[in-house]
DSSP file (Angstrom, degrees, kcal/mol; ACC not computed):
  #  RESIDUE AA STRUCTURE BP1 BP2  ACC     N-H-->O    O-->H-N    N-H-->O    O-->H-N    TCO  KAPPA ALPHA  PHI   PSI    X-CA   Y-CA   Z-CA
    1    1 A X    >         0   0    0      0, 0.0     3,-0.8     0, 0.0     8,-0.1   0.000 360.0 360.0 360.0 -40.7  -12.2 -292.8   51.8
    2    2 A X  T 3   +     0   0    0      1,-0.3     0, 0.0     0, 0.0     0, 0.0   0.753 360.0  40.3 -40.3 -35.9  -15.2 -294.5   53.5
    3    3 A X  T 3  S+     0   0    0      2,-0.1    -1,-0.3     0, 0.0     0, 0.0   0.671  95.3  89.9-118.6 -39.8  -12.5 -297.2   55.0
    4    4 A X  S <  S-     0   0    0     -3,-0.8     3,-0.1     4,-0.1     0, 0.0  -0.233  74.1-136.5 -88.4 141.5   -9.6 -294.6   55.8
    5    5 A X        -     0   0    0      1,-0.1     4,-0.3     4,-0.0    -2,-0.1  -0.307  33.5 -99.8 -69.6-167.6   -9.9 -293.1   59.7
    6    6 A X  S >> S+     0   0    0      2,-0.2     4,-1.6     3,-0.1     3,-0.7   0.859 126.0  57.5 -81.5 -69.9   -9.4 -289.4   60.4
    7    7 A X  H 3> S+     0   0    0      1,-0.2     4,-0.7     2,-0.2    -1,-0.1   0.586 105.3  43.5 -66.0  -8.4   -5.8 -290.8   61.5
    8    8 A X  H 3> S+     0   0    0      2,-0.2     4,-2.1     3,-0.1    -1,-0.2   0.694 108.8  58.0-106.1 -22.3   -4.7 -292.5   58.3
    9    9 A X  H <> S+     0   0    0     -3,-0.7     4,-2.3    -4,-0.3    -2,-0.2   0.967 114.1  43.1 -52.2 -60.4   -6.0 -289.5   56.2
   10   10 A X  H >X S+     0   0    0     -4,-1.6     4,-2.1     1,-0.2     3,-1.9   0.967 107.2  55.8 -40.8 -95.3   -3.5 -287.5   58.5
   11   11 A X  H 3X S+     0   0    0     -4,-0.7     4,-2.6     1,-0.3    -1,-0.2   0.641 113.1  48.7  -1.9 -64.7   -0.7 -289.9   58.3
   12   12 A X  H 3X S+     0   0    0     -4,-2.1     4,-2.3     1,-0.2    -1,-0.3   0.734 109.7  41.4 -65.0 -40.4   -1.0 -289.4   54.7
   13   13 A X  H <X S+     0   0    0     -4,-2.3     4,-1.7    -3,-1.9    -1,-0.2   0.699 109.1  57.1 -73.8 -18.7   -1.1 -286.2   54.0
   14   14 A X  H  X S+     0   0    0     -4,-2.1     4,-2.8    -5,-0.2     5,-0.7   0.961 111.6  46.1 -62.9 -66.1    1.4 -285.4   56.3
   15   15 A X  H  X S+     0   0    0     -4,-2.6     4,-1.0     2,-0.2     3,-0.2   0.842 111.4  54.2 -23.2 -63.1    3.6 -288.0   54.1
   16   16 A X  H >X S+     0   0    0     -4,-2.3     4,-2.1     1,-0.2     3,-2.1   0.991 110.6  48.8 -51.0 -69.1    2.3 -286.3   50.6
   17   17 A X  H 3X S+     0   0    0     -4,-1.7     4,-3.0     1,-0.3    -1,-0.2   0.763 110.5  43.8 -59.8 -43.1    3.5 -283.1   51.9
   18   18 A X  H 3X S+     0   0    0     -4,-2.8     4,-0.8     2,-0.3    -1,-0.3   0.578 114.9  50.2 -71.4 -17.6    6.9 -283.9   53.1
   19   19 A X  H <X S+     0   0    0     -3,-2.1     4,-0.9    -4,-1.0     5,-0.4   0.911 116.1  41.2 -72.2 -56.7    7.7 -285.9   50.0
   20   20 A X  H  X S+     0   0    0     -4,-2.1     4,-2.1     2,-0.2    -2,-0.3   0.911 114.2  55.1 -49.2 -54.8    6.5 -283.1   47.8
   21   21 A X  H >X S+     0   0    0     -4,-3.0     3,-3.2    -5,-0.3     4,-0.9   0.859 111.0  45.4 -65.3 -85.4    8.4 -280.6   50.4
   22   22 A X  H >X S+     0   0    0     -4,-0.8     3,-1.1     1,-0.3     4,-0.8   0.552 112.1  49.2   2.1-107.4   11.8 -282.6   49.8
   23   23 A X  H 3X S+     0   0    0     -4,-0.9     4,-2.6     1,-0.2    -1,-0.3   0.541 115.7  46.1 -15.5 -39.3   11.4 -282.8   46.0
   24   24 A X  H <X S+     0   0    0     -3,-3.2     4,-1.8    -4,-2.1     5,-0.4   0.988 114.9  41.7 -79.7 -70.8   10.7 -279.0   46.1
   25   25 A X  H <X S+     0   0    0     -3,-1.1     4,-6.1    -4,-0.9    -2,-0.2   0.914 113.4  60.3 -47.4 -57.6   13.8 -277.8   48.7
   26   26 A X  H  X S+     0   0    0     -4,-0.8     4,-0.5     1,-0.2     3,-0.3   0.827 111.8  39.1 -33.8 -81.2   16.0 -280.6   46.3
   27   27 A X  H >< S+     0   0    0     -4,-2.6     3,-1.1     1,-0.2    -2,-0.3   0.594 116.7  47.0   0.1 -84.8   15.0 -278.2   43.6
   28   28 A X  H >< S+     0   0    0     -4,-1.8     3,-1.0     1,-0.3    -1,-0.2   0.845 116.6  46.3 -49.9 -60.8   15.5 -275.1   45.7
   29   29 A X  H 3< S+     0   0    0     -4,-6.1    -1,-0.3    -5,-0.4    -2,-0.2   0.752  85.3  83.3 -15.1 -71.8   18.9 -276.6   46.8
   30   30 A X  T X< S+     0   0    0     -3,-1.1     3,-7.6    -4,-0.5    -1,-0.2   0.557  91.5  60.6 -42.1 -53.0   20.3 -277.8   43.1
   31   31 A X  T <  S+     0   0    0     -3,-1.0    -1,-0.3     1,-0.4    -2,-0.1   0.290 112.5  35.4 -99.4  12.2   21.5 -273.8   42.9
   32   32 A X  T 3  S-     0   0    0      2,-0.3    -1,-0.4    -3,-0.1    -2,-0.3   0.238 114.9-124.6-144.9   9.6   23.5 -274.3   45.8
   33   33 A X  S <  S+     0   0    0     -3,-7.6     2,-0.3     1,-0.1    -3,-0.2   0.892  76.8 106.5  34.8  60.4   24.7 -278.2   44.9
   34   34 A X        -     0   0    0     -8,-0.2    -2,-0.3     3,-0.0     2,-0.2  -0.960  62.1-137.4-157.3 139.5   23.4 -279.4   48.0
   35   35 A X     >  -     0   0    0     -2,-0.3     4,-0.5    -6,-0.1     3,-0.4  -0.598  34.5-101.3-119.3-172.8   20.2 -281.6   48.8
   36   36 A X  H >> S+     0   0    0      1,-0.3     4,-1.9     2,-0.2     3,-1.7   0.936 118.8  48.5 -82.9 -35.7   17.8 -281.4   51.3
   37   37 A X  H 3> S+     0   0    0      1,-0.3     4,-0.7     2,-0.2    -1,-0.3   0.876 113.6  48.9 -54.1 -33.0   19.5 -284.5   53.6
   38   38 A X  H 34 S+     0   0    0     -3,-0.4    -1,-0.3     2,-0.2    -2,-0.2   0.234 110.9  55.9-103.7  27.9   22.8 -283.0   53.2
   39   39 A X  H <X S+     0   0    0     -3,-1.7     4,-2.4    -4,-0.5     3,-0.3   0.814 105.2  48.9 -28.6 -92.9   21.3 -279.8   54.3
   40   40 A X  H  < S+     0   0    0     -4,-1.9     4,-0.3     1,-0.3    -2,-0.2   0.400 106.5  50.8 -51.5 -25.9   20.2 -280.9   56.7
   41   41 A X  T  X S+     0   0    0     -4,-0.7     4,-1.4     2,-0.2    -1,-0.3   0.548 113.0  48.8 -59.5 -31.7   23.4 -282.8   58.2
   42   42 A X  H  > S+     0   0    0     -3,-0.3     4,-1.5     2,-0.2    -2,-0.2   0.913 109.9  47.5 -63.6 -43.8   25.6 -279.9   57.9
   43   43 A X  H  X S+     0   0    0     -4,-2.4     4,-0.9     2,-0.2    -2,-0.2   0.699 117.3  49.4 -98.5 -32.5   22.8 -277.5   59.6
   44   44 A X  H  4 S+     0   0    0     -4,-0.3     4,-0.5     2,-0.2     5,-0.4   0.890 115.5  46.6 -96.2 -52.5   22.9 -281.0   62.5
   45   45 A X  H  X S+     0   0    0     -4,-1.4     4,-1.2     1,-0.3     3,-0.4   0.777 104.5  56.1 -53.3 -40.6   26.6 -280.6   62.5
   46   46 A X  H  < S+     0   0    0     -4,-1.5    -1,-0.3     1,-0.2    -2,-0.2   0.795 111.6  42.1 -79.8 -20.8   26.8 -277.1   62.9
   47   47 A X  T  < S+     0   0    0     -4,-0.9    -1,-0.2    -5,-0.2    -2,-0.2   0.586 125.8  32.4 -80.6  -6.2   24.6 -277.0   66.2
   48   48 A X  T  4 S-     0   0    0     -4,-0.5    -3,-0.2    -3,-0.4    -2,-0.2   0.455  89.9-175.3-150.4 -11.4   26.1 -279.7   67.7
   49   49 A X     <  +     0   0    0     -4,-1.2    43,-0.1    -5,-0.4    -4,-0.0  -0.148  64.6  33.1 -41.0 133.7   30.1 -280.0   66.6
   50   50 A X  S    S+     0   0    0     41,-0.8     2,-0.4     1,-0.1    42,-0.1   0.592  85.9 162.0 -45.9 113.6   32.5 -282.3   67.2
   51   51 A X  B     -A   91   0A   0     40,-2.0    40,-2.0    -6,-0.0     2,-0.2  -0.959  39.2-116.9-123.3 138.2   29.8 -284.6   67.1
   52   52 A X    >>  -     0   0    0     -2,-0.4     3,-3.3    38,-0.2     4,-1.8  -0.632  25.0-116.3 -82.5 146.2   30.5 -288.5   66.6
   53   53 A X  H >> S+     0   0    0     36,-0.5     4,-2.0     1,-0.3     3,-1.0   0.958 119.6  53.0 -54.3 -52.2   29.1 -290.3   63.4
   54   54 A X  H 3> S+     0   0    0      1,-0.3     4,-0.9     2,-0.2    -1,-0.3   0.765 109.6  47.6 -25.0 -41.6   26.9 -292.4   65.5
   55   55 A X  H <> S+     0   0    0     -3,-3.3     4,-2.1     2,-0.2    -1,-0.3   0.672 109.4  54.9 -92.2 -23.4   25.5 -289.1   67.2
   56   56 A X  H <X S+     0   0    0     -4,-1.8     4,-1.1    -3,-1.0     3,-0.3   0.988 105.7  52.1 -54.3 -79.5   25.0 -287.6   63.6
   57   57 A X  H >< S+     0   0    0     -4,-2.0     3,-0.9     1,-0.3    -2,-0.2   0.846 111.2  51.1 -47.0 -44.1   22.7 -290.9   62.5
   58   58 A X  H 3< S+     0   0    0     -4,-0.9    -1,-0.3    -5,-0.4    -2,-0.2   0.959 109.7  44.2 -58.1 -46.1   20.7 -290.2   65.5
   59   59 A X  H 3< S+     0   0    0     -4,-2.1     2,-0.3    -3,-0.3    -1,-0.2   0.594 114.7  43.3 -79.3   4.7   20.0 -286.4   64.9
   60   60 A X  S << S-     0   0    0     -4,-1.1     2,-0.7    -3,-0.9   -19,-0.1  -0.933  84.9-104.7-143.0 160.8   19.1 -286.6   60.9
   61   61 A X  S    S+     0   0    0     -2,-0.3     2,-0.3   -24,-0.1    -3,-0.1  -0.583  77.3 106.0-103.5  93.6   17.0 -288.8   58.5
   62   62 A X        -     0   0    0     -2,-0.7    -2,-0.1    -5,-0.2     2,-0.1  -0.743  68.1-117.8-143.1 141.6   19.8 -290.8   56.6
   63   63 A X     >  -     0   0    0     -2,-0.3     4,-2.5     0, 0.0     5,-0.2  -0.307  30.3 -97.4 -43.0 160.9   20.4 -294.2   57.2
   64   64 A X  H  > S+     0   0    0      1,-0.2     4,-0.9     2,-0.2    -7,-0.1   0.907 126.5  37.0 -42.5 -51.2   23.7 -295.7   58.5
   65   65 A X  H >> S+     0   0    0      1,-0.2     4,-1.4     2,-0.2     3,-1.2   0.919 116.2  53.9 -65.2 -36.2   24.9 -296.5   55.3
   66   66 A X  H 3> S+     0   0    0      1,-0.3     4,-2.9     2,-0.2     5,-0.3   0.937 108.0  47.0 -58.8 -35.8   23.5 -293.7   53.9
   67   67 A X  H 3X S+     0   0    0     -4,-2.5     4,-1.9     2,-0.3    -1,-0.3   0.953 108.7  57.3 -59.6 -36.5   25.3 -291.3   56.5
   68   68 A X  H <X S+     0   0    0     -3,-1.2     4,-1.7    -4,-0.9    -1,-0.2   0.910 115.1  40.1 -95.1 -47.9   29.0 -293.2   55.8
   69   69 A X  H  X S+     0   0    0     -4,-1.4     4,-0.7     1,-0.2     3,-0.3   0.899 118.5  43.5-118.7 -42.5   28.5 -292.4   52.2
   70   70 A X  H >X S+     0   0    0     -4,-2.9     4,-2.1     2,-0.2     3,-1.4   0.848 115.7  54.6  -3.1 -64.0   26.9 -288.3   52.6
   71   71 A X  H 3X S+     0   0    0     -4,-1.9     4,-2.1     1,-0.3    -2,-0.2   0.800 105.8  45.9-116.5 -46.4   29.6 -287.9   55.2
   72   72 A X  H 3X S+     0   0    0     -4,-1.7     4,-1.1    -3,-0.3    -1,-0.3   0.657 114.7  51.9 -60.7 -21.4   32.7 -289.1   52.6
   73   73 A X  H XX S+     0   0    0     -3,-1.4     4,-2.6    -4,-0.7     3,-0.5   0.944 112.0  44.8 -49.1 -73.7   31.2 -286.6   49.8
   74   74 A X  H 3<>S+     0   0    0     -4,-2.1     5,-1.3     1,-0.3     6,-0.9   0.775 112.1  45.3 -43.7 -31.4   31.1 -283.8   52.1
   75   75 A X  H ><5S+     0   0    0     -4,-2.1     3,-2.5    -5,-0.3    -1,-0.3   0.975 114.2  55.8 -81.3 -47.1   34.6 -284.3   53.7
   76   76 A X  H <<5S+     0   0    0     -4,-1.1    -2,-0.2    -3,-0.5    -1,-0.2   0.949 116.4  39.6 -53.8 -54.4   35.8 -284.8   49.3
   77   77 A X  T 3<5S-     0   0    0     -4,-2.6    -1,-0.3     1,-0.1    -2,-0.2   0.241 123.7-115.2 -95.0  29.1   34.1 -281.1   48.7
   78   78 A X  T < 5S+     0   0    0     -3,-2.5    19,-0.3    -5,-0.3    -3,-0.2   0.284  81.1 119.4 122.4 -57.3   35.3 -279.9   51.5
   79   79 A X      < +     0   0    0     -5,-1.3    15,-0.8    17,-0.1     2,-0.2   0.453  67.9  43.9-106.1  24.5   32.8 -279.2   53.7
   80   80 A X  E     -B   93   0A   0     -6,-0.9    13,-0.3    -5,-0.2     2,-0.3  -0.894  60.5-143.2-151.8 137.4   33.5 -281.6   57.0
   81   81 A X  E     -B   92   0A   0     11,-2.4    11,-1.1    -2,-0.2     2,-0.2  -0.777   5.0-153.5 -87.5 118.2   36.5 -282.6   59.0
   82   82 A X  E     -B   91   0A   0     -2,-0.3     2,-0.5     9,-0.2     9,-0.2  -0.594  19.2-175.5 -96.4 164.4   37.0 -285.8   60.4
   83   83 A X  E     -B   90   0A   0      7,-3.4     7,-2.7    -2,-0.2     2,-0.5  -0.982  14.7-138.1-145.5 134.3   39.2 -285.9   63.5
   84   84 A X  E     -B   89   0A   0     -2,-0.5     5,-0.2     5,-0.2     3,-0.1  -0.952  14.3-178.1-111.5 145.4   40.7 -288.7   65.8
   85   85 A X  E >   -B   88   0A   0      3,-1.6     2,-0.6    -2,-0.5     3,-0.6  -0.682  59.8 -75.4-100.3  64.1   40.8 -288.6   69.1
   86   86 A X  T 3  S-     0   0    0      1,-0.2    -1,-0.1    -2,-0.1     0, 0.0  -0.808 118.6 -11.6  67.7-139.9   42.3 -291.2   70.4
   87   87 A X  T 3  S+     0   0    0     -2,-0.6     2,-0.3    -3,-0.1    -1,-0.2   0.402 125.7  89.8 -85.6  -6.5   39.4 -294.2   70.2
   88   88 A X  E <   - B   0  85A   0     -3,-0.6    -3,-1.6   -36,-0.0     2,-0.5  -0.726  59.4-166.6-103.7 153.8   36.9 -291.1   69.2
   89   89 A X  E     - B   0  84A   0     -2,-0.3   -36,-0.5    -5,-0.2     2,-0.3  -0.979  18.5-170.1-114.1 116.1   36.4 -290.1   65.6
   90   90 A X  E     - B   0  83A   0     -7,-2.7    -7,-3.4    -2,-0.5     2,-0.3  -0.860  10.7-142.4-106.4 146.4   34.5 -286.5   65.6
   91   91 A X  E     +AB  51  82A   0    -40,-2.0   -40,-2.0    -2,-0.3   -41,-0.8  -0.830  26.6 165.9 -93.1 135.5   33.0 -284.6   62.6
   92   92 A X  E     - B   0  81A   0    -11,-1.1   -11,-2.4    -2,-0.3     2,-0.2  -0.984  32.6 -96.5-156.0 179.3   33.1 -281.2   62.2
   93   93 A X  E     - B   0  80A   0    -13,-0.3   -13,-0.2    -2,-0.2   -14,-0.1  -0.515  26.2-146.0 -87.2 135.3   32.6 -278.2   59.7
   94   94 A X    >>  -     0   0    0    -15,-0.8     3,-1.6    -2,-0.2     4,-1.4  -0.459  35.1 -94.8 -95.5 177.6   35.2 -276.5   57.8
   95   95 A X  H >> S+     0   0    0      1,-0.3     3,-2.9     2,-0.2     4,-0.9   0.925 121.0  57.2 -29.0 -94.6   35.3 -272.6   56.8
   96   96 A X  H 3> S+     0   0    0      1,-0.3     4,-1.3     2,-0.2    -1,-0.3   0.509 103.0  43.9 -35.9 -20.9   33.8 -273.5   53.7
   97   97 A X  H <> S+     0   0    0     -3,-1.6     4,-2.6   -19,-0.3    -1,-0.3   0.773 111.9  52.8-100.1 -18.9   30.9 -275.1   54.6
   98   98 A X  H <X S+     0   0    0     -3,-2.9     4,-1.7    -4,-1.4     5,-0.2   0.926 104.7  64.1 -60.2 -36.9   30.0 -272.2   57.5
   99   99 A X  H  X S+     0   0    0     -4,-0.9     4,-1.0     1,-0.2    -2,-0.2   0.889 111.2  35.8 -46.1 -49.6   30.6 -269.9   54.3
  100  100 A X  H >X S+     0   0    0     -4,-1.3     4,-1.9    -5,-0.2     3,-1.5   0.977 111.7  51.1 -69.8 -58.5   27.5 -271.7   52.8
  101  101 A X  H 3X S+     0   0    0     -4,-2.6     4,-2.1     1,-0.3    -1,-0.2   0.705 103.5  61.2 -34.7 -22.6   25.3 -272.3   55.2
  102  102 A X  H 3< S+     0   0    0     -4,-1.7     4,-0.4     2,-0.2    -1,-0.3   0.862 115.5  36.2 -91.9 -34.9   25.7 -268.7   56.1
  103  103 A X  H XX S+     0   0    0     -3,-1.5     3,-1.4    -4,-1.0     4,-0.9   0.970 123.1  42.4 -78.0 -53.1   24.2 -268.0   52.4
  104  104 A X  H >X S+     0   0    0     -4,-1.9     4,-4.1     1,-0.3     3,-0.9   0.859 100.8  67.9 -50.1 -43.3   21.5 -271.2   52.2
  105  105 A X  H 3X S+     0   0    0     -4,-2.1     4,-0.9     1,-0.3    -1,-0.3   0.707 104.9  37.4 -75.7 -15.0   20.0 -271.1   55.7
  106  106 A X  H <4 S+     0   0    0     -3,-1.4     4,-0.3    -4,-0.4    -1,-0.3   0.698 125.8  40.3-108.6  -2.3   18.1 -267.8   55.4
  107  107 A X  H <X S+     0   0    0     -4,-0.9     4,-2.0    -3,-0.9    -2,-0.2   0.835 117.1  52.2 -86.1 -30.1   17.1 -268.5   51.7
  108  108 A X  H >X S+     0   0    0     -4,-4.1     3,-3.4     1,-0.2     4,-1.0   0.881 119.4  38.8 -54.8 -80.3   16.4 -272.6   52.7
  109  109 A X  H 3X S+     0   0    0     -4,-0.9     4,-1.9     1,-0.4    -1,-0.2   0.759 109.1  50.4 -67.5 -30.3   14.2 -271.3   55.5
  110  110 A X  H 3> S+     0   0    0     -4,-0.3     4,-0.9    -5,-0.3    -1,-0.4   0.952 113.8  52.4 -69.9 -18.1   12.4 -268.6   54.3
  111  111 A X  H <X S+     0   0    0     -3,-3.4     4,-0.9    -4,-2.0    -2,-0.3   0.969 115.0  40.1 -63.9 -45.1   11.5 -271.0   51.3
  112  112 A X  H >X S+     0   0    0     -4,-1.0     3,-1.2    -5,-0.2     4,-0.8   0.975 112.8  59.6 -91.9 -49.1   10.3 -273.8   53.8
  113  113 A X  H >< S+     0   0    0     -4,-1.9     3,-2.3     1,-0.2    -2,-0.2   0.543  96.5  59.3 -35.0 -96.4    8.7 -270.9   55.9
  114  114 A X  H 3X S+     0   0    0     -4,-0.9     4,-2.1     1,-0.4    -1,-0.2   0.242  84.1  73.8  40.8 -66.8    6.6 -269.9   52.9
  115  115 A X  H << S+     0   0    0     -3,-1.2    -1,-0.4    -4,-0.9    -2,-0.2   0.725 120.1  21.4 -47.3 -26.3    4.8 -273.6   52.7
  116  116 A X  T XX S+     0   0    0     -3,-2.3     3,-2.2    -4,-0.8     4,-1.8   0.726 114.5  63.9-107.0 -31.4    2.9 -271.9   56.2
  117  117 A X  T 34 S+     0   0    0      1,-0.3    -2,-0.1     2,-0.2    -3,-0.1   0.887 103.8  54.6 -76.1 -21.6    3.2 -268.2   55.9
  118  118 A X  T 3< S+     0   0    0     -4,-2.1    -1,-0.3     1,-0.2    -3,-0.1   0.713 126.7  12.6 -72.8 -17.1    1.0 -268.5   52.8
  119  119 A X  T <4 S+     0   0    0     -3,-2.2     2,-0.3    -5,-0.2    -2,-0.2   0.373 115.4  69.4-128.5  -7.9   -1.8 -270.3   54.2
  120  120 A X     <  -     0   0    0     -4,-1.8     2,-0.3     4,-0.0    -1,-0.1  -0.826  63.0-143.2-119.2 146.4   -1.5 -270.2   57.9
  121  121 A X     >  -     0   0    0     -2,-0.3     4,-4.0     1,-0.1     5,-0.5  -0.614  41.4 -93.0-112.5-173.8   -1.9 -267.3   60.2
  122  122 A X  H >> S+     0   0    0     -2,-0.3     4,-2.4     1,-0.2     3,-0.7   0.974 127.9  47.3 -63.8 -46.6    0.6 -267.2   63.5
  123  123 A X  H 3> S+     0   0    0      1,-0.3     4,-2.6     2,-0.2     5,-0.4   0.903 115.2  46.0 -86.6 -44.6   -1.8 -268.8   65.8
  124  124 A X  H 3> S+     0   0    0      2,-0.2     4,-2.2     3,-0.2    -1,-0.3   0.911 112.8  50.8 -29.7 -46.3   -2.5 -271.7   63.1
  125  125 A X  H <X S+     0   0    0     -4,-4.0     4,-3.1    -3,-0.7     5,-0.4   0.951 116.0  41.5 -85.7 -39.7    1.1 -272.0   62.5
  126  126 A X  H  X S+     0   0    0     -4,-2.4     4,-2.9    -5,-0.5     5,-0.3   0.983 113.6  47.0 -83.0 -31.5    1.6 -272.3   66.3
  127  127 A X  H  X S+     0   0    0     -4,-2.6     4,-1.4    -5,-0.4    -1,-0.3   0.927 115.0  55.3 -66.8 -27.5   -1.6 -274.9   67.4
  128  128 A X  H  X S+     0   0    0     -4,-2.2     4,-2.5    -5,-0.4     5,-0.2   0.993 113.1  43.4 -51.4 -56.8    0.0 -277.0   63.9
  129  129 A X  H  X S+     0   0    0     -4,-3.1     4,-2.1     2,-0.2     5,-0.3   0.904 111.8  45.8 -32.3 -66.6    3.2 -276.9   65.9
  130  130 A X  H  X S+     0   0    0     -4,-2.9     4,-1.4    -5,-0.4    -1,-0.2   0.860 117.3  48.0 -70.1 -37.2    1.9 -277.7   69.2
  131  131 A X  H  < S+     0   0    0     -4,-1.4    -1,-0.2    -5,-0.3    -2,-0.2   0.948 118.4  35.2 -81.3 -50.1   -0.3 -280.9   67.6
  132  132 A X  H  X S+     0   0    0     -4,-2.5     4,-0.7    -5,-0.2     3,-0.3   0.836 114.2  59.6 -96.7 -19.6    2.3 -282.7   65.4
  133  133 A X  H >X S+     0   0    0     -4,-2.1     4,-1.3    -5,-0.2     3,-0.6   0.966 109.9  43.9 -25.2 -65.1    5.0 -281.7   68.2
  134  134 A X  H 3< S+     0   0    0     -4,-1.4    -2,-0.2    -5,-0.3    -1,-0.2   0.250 122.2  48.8 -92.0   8.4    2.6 -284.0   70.9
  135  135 A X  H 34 S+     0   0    0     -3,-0.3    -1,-0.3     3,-0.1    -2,-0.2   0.440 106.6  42.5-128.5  22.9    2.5 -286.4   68.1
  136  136 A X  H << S+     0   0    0     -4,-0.7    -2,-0.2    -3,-0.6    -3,-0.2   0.471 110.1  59.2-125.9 -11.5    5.3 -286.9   67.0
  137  137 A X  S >X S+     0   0    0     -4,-1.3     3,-2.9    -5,-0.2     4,-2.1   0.928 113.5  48.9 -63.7 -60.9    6.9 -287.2   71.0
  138  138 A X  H 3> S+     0   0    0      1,-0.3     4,-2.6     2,-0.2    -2,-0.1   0.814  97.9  57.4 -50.5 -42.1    4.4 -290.0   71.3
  139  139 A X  H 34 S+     0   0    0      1,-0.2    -1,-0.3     2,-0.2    -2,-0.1   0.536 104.3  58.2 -86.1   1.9    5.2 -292.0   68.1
  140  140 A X  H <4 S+     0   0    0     -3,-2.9    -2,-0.2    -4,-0.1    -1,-0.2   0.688 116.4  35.8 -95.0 -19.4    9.3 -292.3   69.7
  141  141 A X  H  < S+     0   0    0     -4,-2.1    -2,-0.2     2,-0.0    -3,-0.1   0.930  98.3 104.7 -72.4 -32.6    7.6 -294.1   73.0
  142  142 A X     <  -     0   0    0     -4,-2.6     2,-0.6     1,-0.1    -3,-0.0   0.180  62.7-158.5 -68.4 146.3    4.9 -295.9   70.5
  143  143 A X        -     0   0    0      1,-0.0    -1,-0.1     0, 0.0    -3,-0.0  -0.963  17.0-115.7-118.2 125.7    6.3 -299.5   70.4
  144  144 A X        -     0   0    0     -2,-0.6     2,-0.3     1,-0.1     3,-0.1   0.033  46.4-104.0 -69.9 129.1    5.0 -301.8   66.9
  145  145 A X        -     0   0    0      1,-0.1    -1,-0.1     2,-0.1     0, 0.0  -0.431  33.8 -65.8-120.2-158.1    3.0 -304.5   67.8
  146  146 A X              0   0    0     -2,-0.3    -1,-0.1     1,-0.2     0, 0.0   0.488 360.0 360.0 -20.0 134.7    2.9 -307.8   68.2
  147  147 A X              0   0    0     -3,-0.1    -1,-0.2     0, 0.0    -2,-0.1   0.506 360.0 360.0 -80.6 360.0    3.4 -309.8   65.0
């Protein structure tokens, strides 16, 4: 502990907690055959459809590969359409997969809510917000350095 700043203590628990939070929402998921990444790409799709895969990879955390092979499940059960346009290939969501989202998103989120509402009061929840917000803008300029 002696060795670790204030900022790698952070760093770390923030990590612990979002692994653990994952593991937990997988759980939570399982009852709905759906995990928390491809959650979370459906829920990216549905705000922002006909969206290109490219624009997808940007907005969620999946790798490239990872996205090509999420993206061919979903479209096999069902729940995303690919479309050419000409040169363009767009993703978008079929009936079935608004049908679900429209049951998971208010159980997903009051579950994830929960992880604050339990410990945090509204003015916690919103100075938590406001701090990892202004640090998490900062670490997309922050640039690695030098080797």
């Amino acid at each position: 502990m002696r060795n670790n700043t204030i900022g790698s203590l952070i760093w770390l628990r923030l990590v612990r907690f979002t692994n653990q939070s994952n593991q937990m929402s997988n759980e939570f998921l399982k009852r709905f055959d759906l995990t928390t990444a491809q959650f979370d790409t459906l829920m990216q799709i549905r705000i922002y459809q006909p969206l290109t895969q490219m624009e997808l990879a940007e907005k969620v955390t999946v790798t490239q590969g990872g996205i090509s092979r999420m993206l061919a499940r979903l479209e096999k059960e069902g729940y995303i359409v690919r479309k050419q346009d000409w040169k363009t290939k767009t993703i978008s969501l079929t009936a079935k997969a608004e049908a679900v989202l429209n049951q998971v998103m208010p159980e997903q989120l009051a579950f994830q809510t929960s992880f604050f509402d339990e410990v945090l009061n509204d003015e916690e929840q919103k100075t938590l917000y406001t701090l990892i917000t202004r640090v998490h803008k900062h670490s997309q300029k922050k640039e690695l350095p030098p080797e």
